[in-house]
N, C-alpha and C positions, 0 to 999 in steps of 0.2 A: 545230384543225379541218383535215382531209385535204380537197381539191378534191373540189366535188361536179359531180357529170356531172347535168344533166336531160335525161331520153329519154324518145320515144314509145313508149310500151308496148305499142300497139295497130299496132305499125308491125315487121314482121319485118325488114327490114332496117337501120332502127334498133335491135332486139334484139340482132341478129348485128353492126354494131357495137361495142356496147356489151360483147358477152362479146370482142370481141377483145381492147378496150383493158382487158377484168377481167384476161384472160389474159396479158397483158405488165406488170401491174400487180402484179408480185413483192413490192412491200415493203407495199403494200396504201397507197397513197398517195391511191387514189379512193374517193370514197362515192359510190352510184348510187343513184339515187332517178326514177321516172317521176311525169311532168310532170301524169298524173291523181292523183296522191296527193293526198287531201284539204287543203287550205291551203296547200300547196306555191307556187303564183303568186302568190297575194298575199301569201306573205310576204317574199318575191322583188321584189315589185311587176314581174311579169311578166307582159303580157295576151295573155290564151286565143291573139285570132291571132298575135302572138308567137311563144308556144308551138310553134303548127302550123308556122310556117312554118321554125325552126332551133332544134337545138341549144343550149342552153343550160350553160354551166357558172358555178360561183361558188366562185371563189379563197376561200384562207383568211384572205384580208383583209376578205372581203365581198361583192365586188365581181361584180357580174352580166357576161357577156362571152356572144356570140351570132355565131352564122356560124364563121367563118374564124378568128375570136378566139379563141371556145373551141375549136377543134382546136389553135390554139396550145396553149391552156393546160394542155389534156389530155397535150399532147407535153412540154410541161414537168413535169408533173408525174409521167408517165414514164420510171425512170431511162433504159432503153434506147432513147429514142428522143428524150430534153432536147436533143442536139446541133441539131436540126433547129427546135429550139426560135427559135434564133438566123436561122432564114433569113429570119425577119420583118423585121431591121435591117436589108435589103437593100431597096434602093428600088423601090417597084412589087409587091413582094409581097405585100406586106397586100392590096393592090389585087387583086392575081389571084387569090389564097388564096379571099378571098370570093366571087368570079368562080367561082370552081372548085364552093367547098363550092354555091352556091344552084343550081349547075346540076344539081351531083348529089341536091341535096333535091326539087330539080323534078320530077328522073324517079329517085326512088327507090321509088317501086312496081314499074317496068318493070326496076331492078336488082334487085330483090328475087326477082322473076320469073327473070328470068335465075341466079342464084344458086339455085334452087329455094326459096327461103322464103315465109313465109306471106305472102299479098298485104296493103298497106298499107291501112288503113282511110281515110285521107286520100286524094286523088285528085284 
């Protein structure tokens, strides 16, 4: 099983994420899949405001990871960018990682804007 990414489909700036981490995804180590796919949350046992509110990925062990986690595990499963993987054993960084990712899921309509993409249906 390859790391699967879940994203907002309906969210241009989670789009344009998404093809970034396709595009540094050389050995094809990610599966993507959006968080409206049919059966997709519950089979996850992921709920709807969950969903809305972060990213979601799920290791090849099973294992659900949300925020700041799964950009870890997206960078892990990125050959080119695994190193970065490790700056989570550094104290306080899990702490800010999430700090960082919720701030930017907050105003990611207004980044989306700025980046010219389509506006986020979420708001």
């Amino acid at each position: 099983m390859k790391t699967l990414l879940l994203y907002d489909r309906d969210c241009g700036f989670c789009n344009w994420l998404v093809q970034q981490a396709q595009r540094l995804d050389r050995y094809g180590h990610l599966e993507v899949s959006p968080l409206q796919s049919p059966g997709l949350l519950a089979r996850y046992q992921i709920s709807p405001a969950a969903a809305e509110l972060s990213l979601h990925v799920v290791t090849p062990d099973g294992r659900v990871h949300q925020g700041g986690a799964a950009i870890r595990m997206v960078l892990r499963a990125l050959p080119w960018l695994w190193p970065a993987y490790y700056l989570w054993l550094i104290p306080g960084v899990p702490w800010l990682m999430d700090r960082l990712y919720y701030t930017v899921a907050r105003h990611r309509h207004r980044l989306g804007r700025w980046l010219g993409l389509a506006a986020c249906r979420l708001r």
